[in-house]
Structures are given as structure tokens and as C-alpha cells.
C-alpha positions as CSV (number, residue, x, y, z in Angstrom):
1,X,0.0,0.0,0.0
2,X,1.5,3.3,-0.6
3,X,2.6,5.3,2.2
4,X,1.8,8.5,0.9
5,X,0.2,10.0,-2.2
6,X,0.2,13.6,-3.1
7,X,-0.8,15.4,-6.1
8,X,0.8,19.3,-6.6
9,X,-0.8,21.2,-8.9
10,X,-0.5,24.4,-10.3
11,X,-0.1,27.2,-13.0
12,X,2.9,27.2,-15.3
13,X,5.9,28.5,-13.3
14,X,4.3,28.2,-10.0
15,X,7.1,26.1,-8.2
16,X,5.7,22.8,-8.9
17,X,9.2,21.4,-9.9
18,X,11.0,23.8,-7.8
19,X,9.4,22.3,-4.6
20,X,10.9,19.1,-4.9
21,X,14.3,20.3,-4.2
22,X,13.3,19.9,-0.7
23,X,12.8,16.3,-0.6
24,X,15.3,14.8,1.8
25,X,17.4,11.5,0.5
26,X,17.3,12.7,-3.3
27,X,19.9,9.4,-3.9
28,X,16.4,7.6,-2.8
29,X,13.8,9.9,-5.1
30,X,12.8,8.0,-8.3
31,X,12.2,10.8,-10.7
32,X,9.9,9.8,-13.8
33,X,10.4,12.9,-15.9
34,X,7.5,13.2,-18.4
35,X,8.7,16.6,-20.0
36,X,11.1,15.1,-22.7
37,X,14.0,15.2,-20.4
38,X,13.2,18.7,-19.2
39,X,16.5,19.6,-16.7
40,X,15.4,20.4,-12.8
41,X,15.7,23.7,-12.0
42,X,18.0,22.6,-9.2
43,X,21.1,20.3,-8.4
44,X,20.3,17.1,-7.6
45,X,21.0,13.4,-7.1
46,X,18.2,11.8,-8.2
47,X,17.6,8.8,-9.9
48,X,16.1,10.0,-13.0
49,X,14.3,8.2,-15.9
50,X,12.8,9.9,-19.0
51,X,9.1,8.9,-20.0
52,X,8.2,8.6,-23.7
53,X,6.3,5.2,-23.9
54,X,3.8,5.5,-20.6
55,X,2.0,2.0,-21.7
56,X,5.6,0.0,-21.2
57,X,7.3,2.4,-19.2
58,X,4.6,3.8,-16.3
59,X,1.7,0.3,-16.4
60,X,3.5,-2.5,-18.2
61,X,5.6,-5.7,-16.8
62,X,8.8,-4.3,-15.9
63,X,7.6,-1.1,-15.8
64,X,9.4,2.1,-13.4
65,X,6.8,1.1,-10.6
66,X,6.7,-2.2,-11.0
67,X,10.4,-2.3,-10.3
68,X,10.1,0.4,-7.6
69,X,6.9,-1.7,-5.6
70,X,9.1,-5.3,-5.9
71,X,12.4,-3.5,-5.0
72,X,11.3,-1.3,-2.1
73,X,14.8,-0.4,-1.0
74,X,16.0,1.3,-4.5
75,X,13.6,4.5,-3.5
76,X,11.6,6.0,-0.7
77,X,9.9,8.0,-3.1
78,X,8.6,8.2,-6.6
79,X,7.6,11.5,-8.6
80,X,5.5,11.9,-11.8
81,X,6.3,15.2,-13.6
82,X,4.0,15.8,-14.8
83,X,0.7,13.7,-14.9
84,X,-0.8,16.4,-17.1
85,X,1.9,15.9,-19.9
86,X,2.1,12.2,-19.0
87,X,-1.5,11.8,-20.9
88,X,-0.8,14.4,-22.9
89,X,2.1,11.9,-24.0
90,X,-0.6,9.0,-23.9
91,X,-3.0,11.1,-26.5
92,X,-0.7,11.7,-28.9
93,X,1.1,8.0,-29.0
94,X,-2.2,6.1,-28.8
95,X,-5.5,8.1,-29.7
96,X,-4.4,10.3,-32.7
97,X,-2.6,7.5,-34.2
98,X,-5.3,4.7,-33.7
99,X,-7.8,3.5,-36.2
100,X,-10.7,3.5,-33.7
101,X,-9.9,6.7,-32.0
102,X,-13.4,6.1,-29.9
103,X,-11.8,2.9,-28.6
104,X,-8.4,4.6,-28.2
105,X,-10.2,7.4,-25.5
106,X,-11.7,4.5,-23.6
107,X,-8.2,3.5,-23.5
108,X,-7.0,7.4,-21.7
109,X,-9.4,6.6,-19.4
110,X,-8.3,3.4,-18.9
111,X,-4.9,4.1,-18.4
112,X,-5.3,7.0,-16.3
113,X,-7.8,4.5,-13.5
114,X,-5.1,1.4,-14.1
115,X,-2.5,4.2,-12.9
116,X,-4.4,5.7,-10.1
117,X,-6.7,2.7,-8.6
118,X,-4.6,-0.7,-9.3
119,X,-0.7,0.5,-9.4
120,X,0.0,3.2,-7.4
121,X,-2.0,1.5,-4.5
122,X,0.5,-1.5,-4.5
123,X,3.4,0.6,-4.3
124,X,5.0,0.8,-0.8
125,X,6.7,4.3,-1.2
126,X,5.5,7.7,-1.1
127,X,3.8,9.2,-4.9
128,X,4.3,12.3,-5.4
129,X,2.4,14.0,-9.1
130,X,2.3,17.1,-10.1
131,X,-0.7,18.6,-12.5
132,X,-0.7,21.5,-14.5
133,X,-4.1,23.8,-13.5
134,X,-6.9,25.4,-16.1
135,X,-9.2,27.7,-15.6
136,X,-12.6,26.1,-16.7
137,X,-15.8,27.8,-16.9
138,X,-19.1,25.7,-14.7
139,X,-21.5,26.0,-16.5
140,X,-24.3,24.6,-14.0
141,X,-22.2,26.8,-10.9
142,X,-21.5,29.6,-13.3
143,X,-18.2,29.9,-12.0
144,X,-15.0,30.0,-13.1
145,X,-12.7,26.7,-11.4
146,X,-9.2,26.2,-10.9
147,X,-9.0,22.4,-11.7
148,X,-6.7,19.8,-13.5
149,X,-8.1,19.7,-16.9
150,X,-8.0,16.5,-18.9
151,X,-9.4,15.1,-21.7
152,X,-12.6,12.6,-21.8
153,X,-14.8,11.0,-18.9
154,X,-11.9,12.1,-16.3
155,X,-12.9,15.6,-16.9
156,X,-16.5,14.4,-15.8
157,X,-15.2,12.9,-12.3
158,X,-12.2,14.9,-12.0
159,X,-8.2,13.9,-11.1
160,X,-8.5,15.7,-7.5
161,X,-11.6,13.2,-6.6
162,X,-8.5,10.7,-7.0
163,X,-6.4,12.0,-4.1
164,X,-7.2,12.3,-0.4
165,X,-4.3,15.2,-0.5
166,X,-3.9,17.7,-3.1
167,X,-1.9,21.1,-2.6
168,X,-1.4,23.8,-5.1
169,X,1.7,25.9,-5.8
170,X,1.2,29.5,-6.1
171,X,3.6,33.1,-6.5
172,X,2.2,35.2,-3.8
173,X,2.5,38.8,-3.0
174,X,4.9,38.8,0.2
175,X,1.8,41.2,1.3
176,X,-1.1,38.7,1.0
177,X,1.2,36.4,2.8
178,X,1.7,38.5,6.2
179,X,-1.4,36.6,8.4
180,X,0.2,33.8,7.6
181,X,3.0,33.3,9.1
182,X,4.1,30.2,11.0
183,X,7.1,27.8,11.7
184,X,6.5,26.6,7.9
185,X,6.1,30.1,6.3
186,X,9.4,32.1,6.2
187,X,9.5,35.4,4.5
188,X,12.7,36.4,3.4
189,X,14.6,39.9,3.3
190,X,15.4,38.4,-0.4
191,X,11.6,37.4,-0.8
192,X,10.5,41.2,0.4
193,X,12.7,42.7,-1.8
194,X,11.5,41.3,-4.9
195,X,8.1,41.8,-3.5
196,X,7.1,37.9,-3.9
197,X,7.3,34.6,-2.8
198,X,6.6,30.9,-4.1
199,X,4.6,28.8,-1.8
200,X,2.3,25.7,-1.0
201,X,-1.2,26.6,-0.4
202,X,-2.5,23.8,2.4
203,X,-5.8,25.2,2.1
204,X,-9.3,26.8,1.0
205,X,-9.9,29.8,1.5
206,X,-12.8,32.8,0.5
207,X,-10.6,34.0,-2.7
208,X,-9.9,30.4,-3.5
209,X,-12.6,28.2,-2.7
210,X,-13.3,27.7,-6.2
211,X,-10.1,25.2,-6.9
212,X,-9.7,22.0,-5.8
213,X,-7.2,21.9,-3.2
214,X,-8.3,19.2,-0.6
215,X,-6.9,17.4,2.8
216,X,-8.2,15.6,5.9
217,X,-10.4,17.8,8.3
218,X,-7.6,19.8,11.2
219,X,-4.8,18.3,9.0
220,X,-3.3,22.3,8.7
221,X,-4.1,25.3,10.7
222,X,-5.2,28.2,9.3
223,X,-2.2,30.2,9.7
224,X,-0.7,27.4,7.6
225,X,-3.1,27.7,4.8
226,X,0.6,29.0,2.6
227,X,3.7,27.4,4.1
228,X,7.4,27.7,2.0
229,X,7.0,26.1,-1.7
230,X,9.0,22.5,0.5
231,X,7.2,19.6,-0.7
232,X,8.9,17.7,2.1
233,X,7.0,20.3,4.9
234,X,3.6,18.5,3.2
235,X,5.2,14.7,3.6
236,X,6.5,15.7,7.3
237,X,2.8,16.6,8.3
238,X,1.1,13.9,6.6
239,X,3.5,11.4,8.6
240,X,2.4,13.0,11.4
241,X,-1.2,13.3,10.9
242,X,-1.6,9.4,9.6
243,X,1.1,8.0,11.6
244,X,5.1,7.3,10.3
């Protein structure tokens, strides 16, 4: 069963990527790099592994995870950068090309449940993904949301429903950050004098209740709501919360 499962979402240039830099043991972080190789935006030692056939590569037999769940001891944790371009990969090897394209989007979906309710769940380490966020208009709410966007019946369920714990990287105005500091929230002289600062946003509040940002009831106080843009700060409390 895996230990812990985290999705990070956010806007382009947000800190998604950058917030993994924080991760402690990077010799133990299994990075599964769906941006054509993209370089991290930081030194690091992890192990790294390029994604360009997810079929073979993320669900087949001797697949990344597969190798990750029967070897526990090669990694304590396992990233997917991104899951957005991860199907976006999956679209354009498998449904443009297909004869039956209707078949082939049954397939997405397929691929996207196999990942999220039969492999991930067998995997002993902690999961980290990270989504890129849209701005889609609700049509019934007539609203505006902040959400993961992706293509077929996913869109009708949506990725967050997947995750007990999702957080959302954000570049905040060291201004509208003020109430909120705390032992995880530390505003720099550098951060002030640049006049902003890229954080984790823990959770909901009035300006953002329309995105999907979502953890366990008293998981985070309020003056935790945006803590420094650490992805390890998020594991550290979820260990506490649940139980190392």
C-alpha cells in the first residue's frame, strides 16, 4: 500500500518542480520525468528516468513502478512530472494514431484509473504528481474553477476526486502572505525585496474556494493555509497526521 500520495498542482511557473528540491534522500527519489528530459531547475542526485512510452514504461511488466513496488529499497519516493503531460504523451502516442480513436479514448481513461486505482496502490513508497491547473468555466455553478483539466470522462469525475491530499503551488504577493506566518512560512529579506514569494497553499480559502485543493479535516491550521513552496514540509505533516 502506498505510504503516501500527493498530487501538486498548479499554473505554469508556479514552483511545482522547484518544490521538490526539498525532498530529503534525493539518492532515494525515483524521478519519472515526463517533459522530454526537461532539466530540474536545481542540483540534484536523483535517480532519473525519461518517460516517452507511458504503456511499457509507467503500467507494463517491468515497468518504473513495477520495479520500484518489488524493490522497495531502490527509492523511498517516486515523482511523476507531470501527470498532465504524462496523458498528454498517452493522446498523442495512442489516440491520434489509432484507427478506432473512440476505442483509443476508452483506452486514456483506462490508463489513467489502471495508474491511479490498481498500481499506485500497490506501491509501498510515497507518490508524489504534479498537474498543471486550467481555468474552466461551470457551466451549471457559473463559476469560473481552478482544476486539473484532462481530456474525456476524467474531466466528468475529476483527477482531484482521485487524491485524499492535493496542494497547489502558487507566487504570492509577500503582502497577502503577512497573516500567515508560522514555523512553515518564512518570509525572506530576499523574498521582500522582490516583492514575492513561491509557496504551498494547504488550504481553501474565501478567494480560492473555487479550486480543488483538498486534505483531511484539522490536517493544517489556518495560519498554515501557505507554508514555504517545500514539498517535504507537506510529507512531514502527513507522517504526522496518519502515523510514520
Amino acid at each position: 500500500m502506498t505510504k503516501r500520495l500527493i498530487l501538486v498542482v498548479g499554473a505554469s511557473t508556479c514552483g511545482k518542480t522547484s518544490c521538490l528540491e526539498g525532498l530529503e534522500n534525493h539518492e532515494k527519489v525515483l524521478y519519472l520525468n515526463c517533459e522530454s528530459g526537461k532539466g530540474l531547475p536545481f542540483r540534484n542526485k536523483f535517480i532519473k528516468q525519461v518517460i516517452t512510452e507511458p504503456m511499457g514504461e509507467i503500467l507494463g511488466a517491468g515497468s518504473y513502478l513495477e520495479q520500484a513496488a518489488k524493490h522497495p529499497e531502490m527509492c523511498d519516493t517516486i515523482v511523476i512530472d507531470s501527470l498532465t503531460l504524462l496523458m498528454e504523451q498517452f493522446e498523442t502516442r495512442y489516440v491520434k494514431t489509432a484507427p478506432d480513436t473512440r476505442a483509443a479514448w476508452g483506452s486514456y481513461g483506462d490508463f489513467f484509473k489502471t495508474l491511479l486505482n490498481q498500481v499506485i496502490p500497490t506501491i509501498p513508497q510515497s507518490v508524489i504528481l504534479t498537474a498543471h491547473t486550467s481555468e474552466v468555466y461551470n457551466d451549471k455553478e457559473s463559476v469560473v474553477e481552478t482544476k486539473v483539466k484532462l481530456k474525456g470522462s476524467i474531466m466528468n469525475v475529476g483527477v482531484e476526486a482521485y487524491f485524499n491530499d492535493v496542494v497547489a503551488c502558487k507566487k504570492m504577493a509577500i503582502k497577502d502572505l503577512e497573516p500567515y506566518q508560522s514555523d512553515l512560512l518564512h518570509i525572506t529579506e530576499e523574498d521582500r525585496d522582490i516583492g514575492y514569494k513561491h509557496v504551498i497553499q494547504t488550504r481553501l480559502t474565501k478567494e480560492t474556494k473555487n479550486e480543488r485543493i483538498r486534505a483531511n479535516k484539522d490536517m493544517w491550521a489556518r495560519n498554515e493555509t501557505y507554508i514555504d513552496g517545500n514539498i517535504q514540509l507537506v510529507l512531514n505533516r502527513l507522517n504526522e497526521y496518519y502515523g510514520d
